[in-house]
Steps between C-alpha positions, in 0.01 A plus 500: 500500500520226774692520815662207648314238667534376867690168333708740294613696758579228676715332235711841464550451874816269431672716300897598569480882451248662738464848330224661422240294296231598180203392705201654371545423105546154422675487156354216267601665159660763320279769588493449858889476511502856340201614741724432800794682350267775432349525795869488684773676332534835513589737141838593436676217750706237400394134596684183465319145456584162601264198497556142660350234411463347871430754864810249646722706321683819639664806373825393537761393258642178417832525614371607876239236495726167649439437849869562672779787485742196274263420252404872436897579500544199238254630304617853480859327418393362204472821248905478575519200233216593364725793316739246401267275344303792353844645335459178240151440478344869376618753235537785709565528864501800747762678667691301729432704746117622394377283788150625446509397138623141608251433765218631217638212252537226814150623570377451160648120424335400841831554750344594865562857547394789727283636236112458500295525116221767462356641185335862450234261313219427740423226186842336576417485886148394406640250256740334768281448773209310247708300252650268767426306759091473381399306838624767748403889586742756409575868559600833274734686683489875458792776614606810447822478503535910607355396809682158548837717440342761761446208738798433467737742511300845506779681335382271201266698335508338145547156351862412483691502178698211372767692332474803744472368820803254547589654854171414650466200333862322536479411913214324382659252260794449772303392823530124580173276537451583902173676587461716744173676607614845469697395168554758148121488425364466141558744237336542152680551176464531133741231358728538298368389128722216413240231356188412329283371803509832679428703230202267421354460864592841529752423774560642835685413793501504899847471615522339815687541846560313851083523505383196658166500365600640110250783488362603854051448483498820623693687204282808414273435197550127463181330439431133407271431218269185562515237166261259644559134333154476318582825363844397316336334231345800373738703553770324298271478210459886509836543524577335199244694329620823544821334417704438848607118476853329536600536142456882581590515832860287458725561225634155410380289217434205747217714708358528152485151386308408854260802464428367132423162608293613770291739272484157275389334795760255517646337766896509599626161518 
């Protein structure tokens, strides 16, 4: 298997998150993908995946991603009518006072949130960080979330429980959008199972803090997976043989009418 080249490393140089990086095995199918996870993770541990399709991108979520303190506030703001819009618009709502459940739905119909999407499907990271973006260099992002929870808070010593774990979780969901350097620092959580998407991508979360940088470079066992752009092609049309494509990564019929016309070879118009 090659390593990266000079030009490679180079090009990963850029990137937002500075943790640890796959350097010796470049991955330019299937097989090498799995070699590296091989080669890495250890028996019996949990790891969680997440793939992005460009190295500008950090692990942080969308709601903590605006530039000041008042647009991170307004954003946060908005799951308030979010419930009263949501109370019409689906069949069955949460609790009114679930606020994990809510923040999972706002999450899920694209509301910026504190939460951060992982799968336990290294295919699902895989599949996110090749399918878009076909011009740029991405990264798989691998955790254990023990360790991120350890790193955290080291009387954290498992991965935090949707239903279970309210009193750990809830100052989370209340903090306001200002960051502070020694802010609530990321936790990891199974969700709670509430839609189709996550049980297809096999759906985790990070829940997120003051952090100023999302998830810290230095967080025990995060590594960054190199998906070099000339490898993407290849990749995708692996994927889609062992079956990971957007009609069975997404849930709604309109992912499945694209992924049919681009099997067809048609273009969108």
């Amino acid at each position: 298997m090659a390593t990266l080249s000079k030009s490679q490393e180079a090009r990963l140089r850029r990137r937002a998150v500075k943790c640890v990086l796959v350097r010796e095995r470049v991955v330019q199918n299937l097989a090498d993908y799995f070699n590296v996870l091989s080669a890495g993770l250890r028996p019996a541990e949990e790891y969680w995946f997440r793939g992005h399709a460009s190295l500008t991108w950090k692990l942080k979520p969308s709601a903590l991603r605006y530039p000041t303190e008042a647009r991170r506030n307004d954003a946060l703001a908005l799951i308030g009518e979010f419930k009263r819009i949501a109370e019409i618009k689906l069949p069955r709502v949460p609790d009114p006072t679930d606020d994990l459940r809510w923040v999972q739905v706002a999450q899920h119909y694209g509301l910026p949130t504190r939460l951060l999407d992982w799968s336990e499907n290294p295919l699902v990271g895989l599949y996110f960080a090749a399918a878009e973006l076909p011009k740029e260099d991405g990264l798989v992002f691998v955790v254990n979330p023990v360790a991120l929870n350890r790193h955290t808070n080291p009387r954290l010593t498992r991965v935090l429980d949707g239903n279970k774990d309210g009193l750990v979780l809830k100052p989370y969901l209340t903090l306001t959008g200002r960051l502070t350097a020694k802010g609530t620092g990321p936790v990891a959580l199974d969700p709670v199972w509430n839609n189709d998407r996550i049980m297809l991508q096999q759906g985790t979360f990070t829940l997120h803090g003051s952090s100023r940088d999302g998830i810290s470079p230095s967080t025990p066992s995060l590594v960054g997976i190199p998906v070099l752009e000339e490898a993407k092609p290849r990749l995708v049309d692996e994927l889609q043989g062992v079956g990971v494509n957007e009609m069975t990564i997404y849930p709604e019929l309109e992912h499945a009418s694209r992924q049919l016309k681009r099997r067809a070879g048609l273009a969108s118009f």
